[in-house]
N, C-alpha and C positions, 0 to 999 in steps of 0.2 A: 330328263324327268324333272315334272315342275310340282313342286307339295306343300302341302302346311309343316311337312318339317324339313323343307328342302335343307342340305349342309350342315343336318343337328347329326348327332350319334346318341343311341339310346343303349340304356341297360335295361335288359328283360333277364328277371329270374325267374326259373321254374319253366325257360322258354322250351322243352323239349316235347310238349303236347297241349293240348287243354287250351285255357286261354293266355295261358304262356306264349304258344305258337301265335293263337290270334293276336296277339300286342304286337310281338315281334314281325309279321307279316302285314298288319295294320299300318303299323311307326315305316317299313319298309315301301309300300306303296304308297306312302306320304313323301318317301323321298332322303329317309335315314338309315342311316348305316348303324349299323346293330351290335351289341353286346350281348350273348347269348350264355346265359349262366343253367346248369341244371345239377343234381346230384347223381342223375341217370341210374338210383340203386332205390332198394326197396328202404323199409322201416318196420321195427320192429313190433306195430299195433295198426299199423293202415290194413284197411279191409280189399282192396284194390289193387291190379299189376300197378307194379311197378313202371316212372317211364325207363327209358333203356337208350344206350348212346346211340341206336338207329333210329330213334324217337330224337335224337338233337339233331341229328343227321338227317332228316327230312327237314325240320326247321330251316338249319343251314340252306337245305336243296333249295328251299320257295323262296327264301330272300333273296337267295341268288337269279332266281329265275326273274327275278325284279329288276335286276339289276344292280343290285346295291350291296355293299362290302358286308360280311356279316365276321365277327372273331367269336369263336366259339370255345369253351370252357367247362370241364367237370368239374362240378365245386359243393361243396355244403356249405349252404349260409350258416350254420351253424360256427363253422370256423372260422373267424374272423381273418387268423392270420390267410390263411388258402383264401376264403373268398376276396381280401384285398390285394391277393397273388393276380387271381382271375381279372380282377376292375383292373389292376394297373398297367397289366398287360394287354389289355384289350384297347386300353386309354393311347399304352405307347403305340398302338399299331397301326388305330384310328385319328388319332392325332387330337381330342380333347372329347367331351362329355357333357350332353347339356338335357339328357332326358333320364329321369330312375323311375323306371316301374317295380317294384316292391311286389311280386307276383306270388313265388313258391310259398306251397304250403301244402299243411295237410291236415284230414279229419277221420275221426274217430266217431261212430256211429255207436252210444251205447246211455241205456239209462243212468242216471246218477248212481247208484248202487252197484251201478256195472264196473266203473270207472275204475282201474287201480292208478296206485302210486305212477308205479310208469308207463301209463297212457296216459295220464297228464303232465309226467313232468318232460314225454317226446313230444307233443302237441305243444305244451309253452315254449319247448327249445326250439323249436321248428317256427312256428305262426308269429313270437312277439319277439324274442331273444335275435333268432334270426333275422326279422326284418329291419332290428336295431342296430344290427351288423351290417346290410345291407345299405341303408343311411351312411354310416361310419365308416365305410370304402368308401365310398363314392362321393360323400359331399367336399371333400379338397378337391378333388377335380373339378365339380361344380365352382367352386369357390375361385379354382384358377378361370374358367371359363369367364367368369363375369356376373352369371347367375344360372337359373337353368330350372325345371321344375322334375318335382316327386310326386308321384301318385304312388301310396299306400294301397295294397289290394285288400282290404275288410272284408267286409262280407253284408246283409241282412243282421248276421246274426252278430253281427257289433254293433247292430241298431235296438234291437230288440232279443229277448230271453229265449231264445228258438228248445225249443223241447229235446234232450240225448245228443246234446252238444256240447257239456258242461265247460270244458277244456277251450273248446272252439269258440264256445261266446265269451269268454274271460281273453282268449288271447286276441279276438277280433275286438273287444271291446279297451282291448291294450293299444291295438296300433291306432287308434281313434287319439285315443292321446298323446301315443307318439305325434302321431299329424301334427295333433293342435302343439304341444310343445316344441315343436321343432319350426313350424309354419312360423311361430314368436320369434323364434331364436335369428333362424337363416334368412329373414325378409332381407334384414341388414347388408346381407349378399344379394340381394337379388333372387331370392332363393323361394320359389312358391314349393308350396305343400299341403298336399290336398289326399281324403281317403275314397278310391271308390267301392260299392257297397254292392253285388252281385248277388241276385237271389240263385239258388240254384239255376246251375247251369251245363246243357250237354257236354260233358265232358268227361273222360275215365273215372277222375276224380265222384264222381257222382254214381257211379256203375258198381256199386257197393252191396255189402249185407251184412247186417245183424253177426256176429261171432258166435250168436249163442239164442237158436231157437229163432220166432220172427220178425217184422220187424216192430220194434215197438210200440207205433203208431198204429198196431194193432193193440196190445194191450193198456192203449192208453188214448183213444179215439175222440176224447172230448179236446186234444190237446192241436188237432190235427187242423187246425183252423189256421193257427197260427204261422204254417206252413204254406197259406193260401197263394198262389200269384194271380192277382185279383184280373190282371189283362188277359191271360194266356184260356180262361174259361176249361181248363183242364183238370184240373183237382187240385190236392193241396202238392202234388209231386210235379207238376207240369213246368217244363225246363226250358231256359233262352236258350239261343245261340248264341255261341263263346264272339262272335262279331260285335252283340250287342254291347259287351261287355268292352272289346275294346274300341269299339265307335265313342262310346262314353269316356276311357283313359285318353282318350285322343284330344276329345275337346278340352280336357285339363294338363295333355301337356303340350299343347299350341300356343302359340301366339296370343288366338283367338279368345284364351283365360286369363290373358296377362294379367291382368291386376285380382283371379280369382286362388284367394289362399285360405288353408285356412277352411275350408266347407267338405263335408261328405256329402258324397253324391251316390244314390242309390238307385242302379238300374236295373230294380226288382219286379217288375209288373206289377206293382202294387202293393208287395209284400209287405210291408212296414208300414204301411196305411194303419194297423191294425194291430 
């Protein structure tokens, strides 16, 4: 097999469904061998199943059907010490590390009044905290490697104030700055870092409801614009395919971006136009 990432190995967290999977089966079919990180357990304020270790276990299945090594791992980014359990062993298995995708996360569907203490403070540990820990495993490996690139998975709504996201745009609007302050730091390594920016997308993750009566965007319909994805001509809900999402991680962690650090890239159908 010949690819744009022929002989890299990649880290995909959150790879056990969603566009987790897609990164990971993406980076795969380019020709890398895989680090596959998930928590496979629920949370205490997600509206949504849970993924589950036969949800990694399919992951695993299609890399393999690629042909390409996959090392797979239960882990919460939230732990630093366990998630750098997971990267190191995955690192000794495959034999070095030259791609971080920055995937897991989670959201919480509720108006600002809705929000308590610990629905924002599982959304921060999870979205910003986590992905900071996610960097912090993996960049000595990068660093031994020579260099290597990070793509941040954001959102839209770290581009823009998305309406009963409160938690989710403060924490997408955090790893915007991780990016950029780390893109500063690790050039010096060889080190690219980049955020990409996903409008809603078919995924579990998205197969959600309101906890309490409907959904907002009923009682709050002038707001619902701002949810638009301007390509899709479907409403303000109308959803990519989790491919699009890694077709776009792909061109930033290629070759093909070499000298691209440093930029959010948003592949929202237009969502952020506006």
């Amino acid at each position: 097999m010949s690819g744009r990432m022929q002989g890299k190995v990649a880290l995909v967290t959150g790879a056990a469904r969603g566009q987790g999977r897609a990164h990971a089966v993406r980076l795969a079919q380019e020709g890398a061998d895989v680090i596959a990180v998930d928590v496979c357990a629920g949370f205490d304020n997600t509206q949504y199943p849970a993924a589950t270790t036969e949800d990694l276990a399919e992951t695993v299945r299609l890399v393999e059907a690629l042909d390409r090594r996959i090392v797979h791992r239960v882990a919460d980014i939230r732990d630093l010490e366990g998630l750098t359990a997971a990267v190191d062993a995955g690192v000794a298995e495959l034999g070095h590390l030259d791609v971080v995708v920055a995937n897991a996360a989670i959201v919480v569907i509720q108006p600002y009044d809705k929000v308590t203490p610990a629905i924002w403070q599982e959304v921060i540990d999870v979205n910003l905290t986590g992905t900071w820990n996610t960097v912090m495993a993996a960049v000595p490996h990068l660093v031994q490697a020579g260099g290597g690139s990070i793509v941040l998975v954001s959102s839209v709504a770290g581009l823009k104030g998305l309406p009963f996201l409160v938690p989710y745009v403060a924490a997408k609007h955090g790893v915007v700055g991780l990016m950029r302050a780390f893109a500063t730091e690790l050039a010096k390594h060889k080190i690219r870092v980049n955020s990409l920016h996903p409008t809603a997308t078919d995924t579990p993750m998205n197969q959600m409801e309101s906890t309490e009566g409907p959904h907002p965007i009923e009682a709050d319909p002038k707001v619902a614009p701002m949810l638009w994805n301007h390509l899709l001509d479907l409403g303000p809900v109308g959803m990519v395919d989790p491919v699009d999402q890694a077709n776009g991680m792909l061109f930033l962690a290629s070759d093909e971006a070499r000298f691209v650090t440093g930029v959010t890239l948003p592949v929202d159908a237009g969502c952020s136009i506006f």
